[in-house]
PDB file of N, CA, C and O in Angstrom:
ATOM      1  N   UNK A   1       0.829  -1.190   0.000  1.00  0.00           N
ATOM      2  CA  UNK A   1       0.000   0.000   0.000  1.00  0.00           C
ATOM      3  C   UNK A   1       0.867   1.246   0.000  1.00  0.00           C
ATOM      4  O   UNK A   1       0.511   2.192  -0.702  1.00  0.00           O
ATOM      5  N   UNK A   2       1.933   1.327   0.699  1.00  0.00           N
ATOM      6  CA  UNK A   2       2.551   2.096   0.112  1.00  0.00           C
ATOM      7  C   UNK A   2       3.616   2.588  -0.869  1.00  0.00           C
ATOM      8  O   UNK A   2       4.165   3.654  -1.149  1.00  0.00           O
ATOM      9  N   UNK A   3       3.647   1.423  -1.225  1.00  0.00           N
ATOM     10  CA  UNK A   3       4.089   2.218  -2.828  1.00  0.00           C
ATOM     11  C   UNK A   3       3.220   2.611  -3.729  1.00  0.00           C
ATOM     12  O   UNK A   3       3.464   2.966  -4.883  1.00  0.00           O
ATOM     13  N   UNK A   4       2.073   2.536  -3.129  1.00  0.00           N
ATOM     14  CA  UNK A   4       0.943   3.067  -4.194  1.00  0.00           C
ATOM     15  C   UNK A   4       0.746   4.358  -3.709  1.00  0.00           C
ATOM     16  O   UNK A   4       0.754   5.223  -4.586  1.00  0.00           O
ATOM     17  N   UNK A   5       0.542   4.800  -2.378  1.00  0.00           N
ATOM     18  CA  UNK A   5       0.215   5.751  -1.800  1.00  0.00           C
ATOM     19  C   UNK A   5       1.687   7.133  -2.861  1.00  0.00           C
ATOM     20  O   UNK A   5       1.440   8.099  -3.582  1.00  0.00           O
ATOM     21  N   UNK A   6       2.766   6.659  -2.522  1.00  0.00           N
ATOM     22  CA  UNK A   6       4.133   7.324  -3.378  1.00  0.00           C
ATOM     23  C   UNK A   6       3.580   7.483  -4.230  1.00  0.00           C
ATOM     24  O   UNK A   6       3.065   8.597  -4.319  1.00  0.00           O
ATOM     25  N   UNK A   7       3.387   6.671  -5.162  1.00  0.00           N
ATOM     26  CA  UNK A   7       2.771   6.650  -6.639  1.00  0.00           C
ATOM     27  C   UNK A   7       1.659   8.072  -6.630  1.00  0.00           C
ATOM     28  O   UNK A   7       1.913   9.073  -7.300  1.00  0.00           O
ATOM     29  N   UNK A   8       0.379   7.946  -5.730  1.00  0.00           N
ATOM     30  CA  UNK A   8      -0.157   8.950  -5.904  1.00  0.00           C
ATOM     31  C   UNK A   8       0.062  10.152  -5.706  1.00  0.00           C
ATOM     32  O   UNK A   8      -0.526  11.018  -6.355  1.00  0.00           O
ATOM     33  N   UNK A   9       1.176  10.499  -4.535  1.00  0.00           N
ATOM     34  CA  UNK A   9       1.827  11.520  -4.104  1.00  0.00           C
ATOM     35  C   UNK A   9       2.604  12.035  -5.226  1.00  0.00           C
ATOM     36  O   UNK A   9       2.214  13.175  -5.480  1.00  0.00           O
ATOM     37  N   UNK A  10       3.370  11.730  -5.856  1.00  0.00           N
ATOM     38  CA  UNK A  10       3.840  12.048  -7.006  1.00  0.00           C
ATOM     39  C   UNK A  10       2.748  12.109  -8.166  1.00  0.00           C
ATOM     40  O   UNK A  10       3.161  12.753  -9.130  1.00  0.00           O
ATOM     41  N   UNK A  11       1.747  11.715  -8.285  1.00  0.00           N
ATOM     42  CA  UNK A  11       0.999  12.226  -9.267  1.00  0.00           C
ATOM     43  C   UNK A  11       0.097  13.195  -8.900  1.00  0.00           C
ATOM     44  O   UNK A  11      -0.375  13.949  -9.751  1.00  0.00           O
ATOM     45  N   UNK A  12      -0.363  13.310  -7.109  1.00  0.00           N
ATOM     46  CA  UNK A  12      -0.781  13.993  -6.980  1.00  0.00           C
ATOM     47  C   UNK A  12      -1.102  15.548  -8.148  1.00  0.00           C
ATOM     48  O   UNK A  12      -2.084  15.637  -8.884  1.00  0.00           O
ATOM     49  N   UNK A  13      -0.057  16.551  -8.032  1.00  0.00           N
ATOM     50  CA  UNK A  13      -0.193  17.349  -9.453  1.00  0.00           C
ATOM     51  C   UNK A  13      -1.565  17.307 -10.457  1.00  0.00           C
ATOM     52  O   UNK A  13      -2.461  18.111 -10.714  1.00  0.00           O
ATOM     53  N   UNK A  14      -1.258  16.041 -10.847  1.00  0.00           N
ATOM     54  CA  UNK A  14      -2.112  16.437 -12.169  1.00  0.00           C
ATOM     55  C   UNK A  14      -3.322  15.983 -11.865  1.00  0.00           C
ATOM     56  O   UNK A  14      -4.261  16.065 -12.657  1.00  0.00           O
ATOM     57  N   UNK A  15      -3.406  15.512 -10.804  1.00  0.00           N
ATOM     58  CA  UNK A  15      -5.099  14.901 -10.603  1.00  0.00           C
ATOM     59  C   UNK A  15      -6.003  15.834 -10.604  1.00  0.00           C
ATOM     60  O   UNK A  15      -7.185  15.530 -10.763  1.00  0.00           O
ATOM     61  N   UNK A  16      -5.563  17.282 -10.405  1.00  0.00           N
ATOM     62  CA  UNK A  16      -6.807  18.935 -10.569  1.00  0.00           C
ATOM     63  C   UNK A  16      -6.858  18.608 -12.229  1.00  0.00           C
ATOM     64  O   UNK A  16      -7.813  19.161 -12.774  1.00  0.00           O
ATOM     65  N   UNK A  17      -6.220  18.012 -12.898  1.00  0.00           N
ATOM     66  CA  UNK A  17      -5.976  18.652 -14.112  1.00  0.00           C
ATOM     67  C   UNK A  17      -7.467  17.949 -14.967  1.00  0.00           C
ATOM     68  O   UNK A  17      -8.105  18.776 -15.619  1.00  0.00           O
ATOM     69  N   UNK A  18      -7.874  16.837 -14.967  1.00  0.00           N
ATOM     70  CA  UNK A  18      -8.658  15.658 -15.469  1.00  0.00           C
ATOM     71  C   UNK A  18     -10.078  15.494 -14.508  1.00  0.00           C
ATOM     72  O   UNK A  18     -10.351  15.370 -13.314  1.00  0.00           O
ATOM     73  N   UNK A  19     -10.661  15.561 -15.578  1.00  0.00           N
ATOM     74  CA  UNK A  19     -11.991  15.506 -14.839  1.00  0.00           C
ATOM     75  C   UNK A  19     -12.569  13.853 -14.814  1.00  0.00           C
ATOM     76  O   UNK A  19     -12.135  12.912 -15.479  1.00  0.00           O
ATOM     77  N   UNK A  20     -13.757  13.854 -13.758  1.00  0.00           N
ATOM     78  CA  UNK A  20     -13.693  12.324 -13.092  1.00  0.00           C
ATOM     79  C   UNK A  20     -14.452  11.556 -14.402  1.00  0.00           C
ATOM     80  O   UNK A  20     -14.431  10.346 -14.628  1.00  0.00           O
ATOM     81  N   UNK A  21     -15.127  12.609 -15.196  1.00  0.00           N
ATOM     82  CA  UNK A  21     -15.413  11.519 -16.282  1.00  0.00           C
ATOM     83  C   UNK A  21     -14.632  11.405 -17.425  1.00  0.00           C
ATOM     84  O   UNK A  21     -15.126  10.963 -18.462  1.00  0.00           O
ATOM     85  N   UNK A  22     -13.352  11.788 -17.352  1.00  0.00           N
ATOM     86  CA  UNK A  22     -12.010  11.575 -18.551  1.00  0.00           C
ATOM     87  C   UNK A  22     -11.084  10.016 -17.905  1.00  0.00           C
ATOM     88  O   UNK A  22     -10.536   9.110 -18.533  1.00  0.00           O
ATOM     89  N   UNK A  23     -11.224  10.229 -16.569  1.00  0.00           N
ATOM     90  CA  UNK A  23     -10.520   9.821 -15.774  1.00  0.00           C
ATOM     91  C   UNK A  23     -11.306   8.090 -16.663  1.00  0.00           C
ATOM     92  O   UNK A  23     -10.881   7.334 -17.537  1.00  0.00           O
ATOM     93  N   UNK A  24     -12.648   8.138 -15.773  1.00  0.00           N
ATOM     94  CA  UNK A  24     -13.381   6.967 -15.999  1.00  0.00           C
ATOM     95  C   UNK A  24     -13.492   6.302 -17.791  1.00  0.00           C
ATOM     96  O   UNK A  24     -13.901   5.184 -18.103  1.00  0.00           O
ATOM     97  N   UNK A  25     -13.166   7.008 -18.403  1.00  0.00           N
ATOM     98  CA  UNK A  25     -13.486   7.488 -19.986  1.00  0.00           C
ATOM     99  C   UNK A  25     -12.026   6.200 -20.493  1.00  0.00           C
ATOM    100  O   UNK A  25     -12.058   5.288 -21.319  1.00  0.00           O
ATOM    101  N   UNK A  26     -10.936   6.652 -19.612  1.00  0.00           N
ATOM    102  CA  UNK A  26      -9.285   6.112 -19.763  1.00  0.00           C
ATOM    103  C   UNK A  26      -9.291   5.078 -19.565  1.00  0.00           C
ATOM    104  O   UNK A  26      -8.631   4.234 -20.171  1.00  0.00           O
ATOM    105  N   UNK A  27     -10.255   4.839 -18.407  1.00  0.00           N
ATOM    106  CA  UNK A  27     -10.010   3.237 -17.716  1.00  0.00           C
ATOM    107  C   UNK A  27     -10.033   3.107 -16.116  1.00  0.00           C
ATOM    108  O   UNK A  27      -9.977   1.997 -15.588  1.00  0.00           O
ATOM    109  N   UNK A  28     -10.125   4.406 -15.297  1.00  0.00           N
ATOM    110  CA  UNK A  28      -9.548   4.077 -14.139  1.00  0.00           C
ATOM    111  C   UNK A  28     -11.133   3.456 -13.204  1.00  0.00           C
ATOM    112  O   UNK A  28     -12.301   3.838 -13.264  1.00  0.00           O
ATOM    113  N   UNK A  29     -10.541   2.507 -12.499  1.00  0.00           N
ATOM    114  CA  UNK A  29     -12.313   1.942 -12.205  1.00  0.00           C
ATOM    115  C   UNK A  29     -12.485   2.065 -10.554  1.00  0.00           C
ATOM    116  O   UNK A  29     -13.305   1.473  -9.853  1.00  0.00           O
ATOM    117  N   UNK A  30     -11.476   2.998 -10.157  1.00  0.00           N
ATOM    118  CA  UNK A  30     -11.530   3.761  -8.819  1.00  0.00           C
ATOM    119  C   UNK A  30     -10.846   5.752  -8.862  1.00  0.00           C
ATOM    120  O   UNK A  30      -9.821   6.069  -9.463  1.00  0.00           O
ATOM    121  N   UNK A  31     -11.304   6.267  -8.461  1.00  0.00           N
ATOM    122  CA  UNK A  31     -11.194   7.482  -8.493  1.00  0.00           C
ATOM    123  C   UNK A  31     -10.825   8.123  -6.787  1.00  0.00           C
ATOM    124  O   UNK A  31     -11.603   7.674  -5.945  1.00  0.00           O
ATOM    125  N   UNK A  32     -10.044   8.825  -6.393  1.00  0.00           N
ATOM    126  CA  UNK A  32     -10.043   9.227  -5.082  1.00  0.00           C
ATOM    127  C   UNK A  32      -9.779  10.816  -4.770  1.00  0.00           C
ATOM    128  O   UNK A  32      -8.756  11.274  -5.278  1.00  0.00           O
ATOM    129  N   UNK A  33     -10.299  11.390  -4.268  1.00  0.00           N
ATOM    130  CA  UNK A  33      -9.975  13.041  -4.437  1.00  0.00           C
ATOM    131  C   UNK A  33      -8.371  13.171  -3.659  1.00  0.00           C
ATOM    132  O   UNK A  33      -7.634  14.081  -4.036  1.00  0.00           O
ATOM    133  N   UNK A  34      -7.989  12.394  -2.775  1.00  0.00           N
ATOM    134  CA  UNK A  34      -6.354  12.461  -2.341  1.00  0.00           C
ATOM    135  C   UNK A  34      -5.925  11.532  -1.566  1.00  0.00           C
ATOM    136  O   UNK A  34      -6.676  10.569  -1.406  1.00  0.00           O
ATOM    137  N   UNK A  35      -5.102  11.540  -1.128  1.00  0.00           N
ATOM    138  CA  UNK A  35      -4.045  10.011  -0.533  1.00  0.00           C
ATOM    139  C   UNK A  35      -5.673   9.858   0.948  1.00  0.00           C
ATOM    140  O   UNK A  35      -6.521   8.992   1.163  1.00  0.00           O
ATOM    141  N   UNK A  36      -5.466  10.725   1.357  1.00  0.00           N
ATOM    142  CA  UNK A  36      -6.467  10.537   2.656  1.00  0.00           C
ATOM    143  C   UNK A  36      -7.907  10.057   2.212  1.00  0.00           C
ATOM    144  O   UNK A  36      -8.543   9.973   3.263  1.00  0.00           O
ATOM    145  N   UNK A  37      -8.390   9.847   1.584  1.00  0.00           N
ATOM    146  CA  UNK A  37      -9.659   9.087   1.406  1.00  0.00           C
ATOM    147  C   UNK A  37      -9.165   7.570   0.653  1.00  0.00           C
ATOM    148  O   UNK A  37      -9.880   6.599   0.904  1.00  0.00           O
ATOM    149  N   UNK A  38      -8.155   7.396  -0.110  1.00  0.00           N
ATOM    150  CA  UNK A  38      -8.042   5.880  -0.589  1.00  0.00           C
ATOM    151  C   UNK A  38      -7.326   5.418   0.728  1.00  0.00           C
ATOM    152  O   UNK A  38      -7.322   4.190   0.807  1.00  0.00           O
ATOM    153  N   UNK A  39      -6.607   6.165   1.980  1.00  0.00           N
ATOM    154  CA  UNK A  39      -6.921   5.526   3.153  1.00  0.00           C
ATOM    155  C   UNK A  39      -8.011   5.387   3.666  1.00  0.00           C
ATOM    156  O   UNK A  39      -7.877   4.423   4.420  1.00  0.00           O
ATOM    157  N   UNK A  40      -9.062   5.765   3.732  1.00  0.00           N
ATOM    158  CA  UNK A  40      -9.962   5.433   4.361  1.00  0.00           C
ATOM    159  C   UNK A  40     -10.713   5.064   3.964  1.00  0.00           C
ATOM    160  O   UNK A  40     -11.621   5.097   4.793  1.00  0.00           O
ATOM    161  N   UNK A  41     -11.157   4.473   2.708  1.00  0.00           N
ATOM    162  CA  UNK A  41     -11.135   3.596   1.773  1.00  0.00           C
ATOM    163  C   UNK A  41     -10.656   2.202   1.529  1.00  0.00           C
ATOM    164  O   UNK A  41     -11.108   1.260   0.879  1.00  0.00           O
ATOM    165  N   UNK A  42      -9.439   2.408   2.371  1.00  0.00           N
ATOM    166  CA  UNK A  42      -8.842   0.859   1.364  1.00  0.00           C
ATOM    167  C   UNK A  42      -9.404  -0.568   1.753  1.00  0.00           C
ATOM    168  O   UNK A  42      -8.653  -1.498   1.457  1.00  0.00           O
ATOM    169  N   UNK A  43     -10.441  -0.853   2.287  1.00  0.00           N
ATOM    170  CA  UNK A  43     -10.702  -2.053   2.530  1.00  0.00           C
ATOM    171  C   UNK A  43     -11.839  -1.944   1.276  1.00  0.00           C
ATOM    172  O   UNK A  43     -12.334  -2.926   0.721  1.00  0.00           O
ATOM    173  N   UNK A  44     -12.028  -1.066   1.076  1.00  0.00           N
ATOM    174  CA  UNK A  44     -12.971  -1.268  -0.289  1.00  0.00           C
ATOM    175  C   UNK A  44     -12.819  -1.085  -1.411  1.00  0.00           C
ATOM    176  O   UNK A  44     -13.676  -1.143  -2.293  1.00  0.00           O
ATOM    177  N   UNK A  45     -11.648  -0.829  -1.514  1.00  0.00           N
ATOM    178  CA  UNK A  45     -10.687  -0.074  -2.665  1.00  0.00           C
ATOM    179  C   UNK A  45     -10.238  -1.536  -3.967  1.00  0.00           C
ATOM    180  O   UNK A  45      -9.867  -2.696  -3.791  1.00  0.00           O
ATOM    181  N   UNK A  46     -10.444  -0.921  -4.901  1.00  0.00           N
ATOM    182  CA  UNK A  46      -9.892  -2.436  -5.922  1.00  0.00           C
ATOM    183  C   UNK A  46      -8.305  -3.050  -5.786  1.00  0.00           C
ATOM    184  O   UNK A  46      -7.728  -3.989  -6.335  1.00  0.00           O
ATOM    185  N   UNK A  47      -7.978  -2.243  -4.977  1.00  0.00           N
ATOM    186  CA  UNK A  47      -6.448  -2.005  -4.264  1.00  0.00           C
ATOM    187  C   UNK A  47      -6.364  -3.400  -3.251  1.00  0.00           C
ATOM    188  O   UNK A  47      -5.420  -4.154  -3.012  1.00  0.00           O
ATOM    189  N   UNK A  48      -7.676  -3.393  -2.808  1.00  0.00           N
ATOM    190  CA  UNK A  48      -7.667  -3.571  -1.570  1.00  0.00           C
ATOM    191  C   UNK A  48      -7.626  -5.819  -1.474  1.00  0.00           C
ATOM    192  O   UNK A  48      -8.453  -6.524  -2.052  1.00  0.00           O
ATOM    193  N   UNK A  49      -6.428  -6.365  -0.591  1.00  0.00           N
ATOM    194  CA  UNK A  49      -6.486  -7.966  -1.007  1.00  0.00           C
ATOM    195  C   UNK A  49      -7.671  -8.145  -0.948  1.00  0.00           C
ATOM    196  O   UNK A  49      -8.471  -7.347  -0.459  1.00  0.00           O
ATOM    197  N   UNK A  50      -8.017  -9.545  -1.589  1.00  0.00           N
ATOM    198  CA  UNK A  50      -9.073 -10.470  -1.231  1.00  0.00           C
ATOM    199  C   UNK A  50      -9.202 -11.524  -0.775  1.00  0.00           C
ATOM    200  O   UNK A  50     -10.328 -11.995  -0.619  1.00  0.00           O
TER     201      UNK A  50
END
């Protein structure tokens, strides 16, 4: 989990840039407004084991 969390931190940036239906449009089949909600999230997250 956290190298994903890095991952978003560094992309952080451009995530203002794309709107949530370009986002969904690309492929992404989870969306999170910043690192602090896909924590509090992650047991439900596609991230998340099974």
């Amino acid at each position: 989990m956290l190298a994903i969390l890095e991952i978003l931190l560094e992309c952080a940036p451009a995530l203002g840039v794309f709107s949530e239906r370009a986002l969904r449009e690309a492929g992404c089949i989870a969306i999170y407004g910043d690192p602090e909600e896909l924590l509090n999230n992650d047991d439900s997250s596609p991230l998340a084991p099974s």
